[in-house]
C-alpha positions as CSV (number, residue, x, y, z in Angstrom):
1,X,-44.0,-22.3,51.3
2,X,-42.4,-20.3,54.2
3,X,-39.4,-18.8,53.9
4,X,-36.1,-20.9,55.4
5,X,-33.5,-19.1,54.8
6,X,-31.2,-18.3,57.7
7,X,-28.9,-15.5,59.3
8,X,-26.1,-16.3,61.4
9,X,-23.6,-14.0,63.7
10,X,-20.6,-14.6,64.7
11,X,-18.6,-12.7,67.3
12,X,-15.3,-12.6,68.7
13,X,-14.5,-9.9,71.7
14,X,-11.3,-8.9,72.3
15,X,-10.8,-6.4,75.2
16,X,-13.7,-4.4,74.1
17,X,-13.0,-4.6,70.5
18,X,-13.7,-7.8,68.3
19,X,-14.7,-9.1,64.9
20,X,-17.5,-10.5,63.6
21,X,-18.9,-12.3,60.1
22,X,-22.3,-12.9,59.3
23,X,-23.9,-15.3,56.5
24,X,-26.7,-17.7,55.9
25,X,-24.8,-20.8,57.1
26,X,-23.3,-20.9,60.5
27,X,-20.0,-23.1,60.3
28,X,-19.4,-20.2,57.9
29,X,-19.9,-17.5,60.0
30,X,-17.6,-19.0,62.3
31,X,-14.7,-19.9,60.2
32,X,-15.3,-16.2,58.4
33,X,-14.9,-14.6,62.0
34,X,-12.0,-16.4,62.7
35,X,-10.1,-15.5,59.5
36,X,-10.6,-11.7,60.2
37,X,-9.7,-12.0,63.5
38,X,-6.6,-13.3,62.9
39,X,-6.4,-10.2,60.1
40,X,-7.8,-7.5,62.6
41,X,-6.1,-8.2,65.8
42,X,-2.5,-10.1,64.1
43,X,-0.3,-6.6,65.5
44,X,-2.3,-6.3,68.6
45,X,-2.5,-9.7,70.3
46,X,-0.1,-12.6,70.3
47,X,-2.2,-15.5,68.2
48,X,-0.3,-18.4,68.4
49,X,-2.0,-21.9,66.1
50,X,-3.7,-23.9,68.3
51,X,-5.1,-21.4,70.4
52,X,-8.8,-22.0,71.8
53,X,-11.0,-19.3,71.2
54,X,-14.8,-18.7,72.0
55,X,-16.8,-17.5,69.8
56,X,-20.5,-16.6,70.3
57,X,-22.7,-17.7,67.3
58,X,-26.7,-15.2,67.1
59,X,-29.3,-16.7,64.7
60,X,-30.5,-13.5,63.4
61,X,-33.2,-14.8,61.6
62,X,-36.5,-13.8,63.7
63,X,-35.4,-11.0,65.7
64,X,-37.6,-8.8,64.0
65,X,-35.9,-5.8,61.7
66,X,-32.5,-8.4,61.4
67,X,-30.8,-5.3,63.6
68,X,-28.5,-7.0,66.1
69,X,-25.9,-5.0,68.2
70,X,-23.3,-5.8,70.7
71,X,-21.2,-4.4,73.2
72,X,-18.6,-6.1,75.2
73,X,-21.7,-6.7,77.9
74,X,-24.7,-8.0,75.8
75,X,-26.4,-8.4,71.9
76,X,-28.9,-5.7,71.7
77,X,-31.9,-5.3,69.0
78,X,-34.6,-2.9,68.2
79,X,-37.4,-5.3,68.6
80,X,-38.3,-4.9,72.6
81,X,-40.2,-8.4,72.4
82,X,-37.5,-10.7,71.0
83,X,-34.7,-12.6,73.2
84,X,-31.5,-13.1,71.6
85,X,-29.9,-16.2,72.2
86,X,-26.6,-16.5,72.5
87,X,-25.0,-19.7,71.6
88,X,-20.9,-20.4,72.5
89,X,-18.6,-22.2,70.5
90,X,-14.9,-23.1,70.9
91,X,-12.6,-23.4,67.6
92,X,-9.0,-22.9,67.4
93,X,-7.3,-20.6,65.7
């Protein structure tokens, strides 16, 4: 039986900074990221409730060594021959 287990990132840039969560299920990757965002950026930026957010959501799982990177520009991995897909959500804070 082939393995089904999945790997989900979740990302939220700020002005070249950001948070991010990963886990096996993806609704809580995205709730995780959201909870330390509000934790990391809290003194920085202004987060009133209610506030839309996007967050972008990586499946992890089949990119090779599981190594992805990001940059306020693009997700980056060490296998040459595998596209990430980057998926956009909205969720409020």
């Amino acid at each position: 039986m082939a393995d089904t287990a999945k790997d989900y990132l979740a990302v939220i840039n700020c002005g070249g900074a950001g948070s991010w969560a990963r886990e096996s299920d993806k609704e809580k990757a995205i709730k995780n990221v959201i909870r330390l965002f509000r934790k990391d950026f809290k003194n920085y930026v202004k987060l009133e409730k209610g506030k839309s957010l996007n967050i972008d959501v990586v499946e992890v799982t089949g990119t090779g060594s599981g190594n992805v990177r990001w940059d306020d520009r693009s997700y980056y991995t060490d296998d040459k021959e595998t596209i990430i897909t980057v998926e956009t959500v909205k969720r409020t804070l």
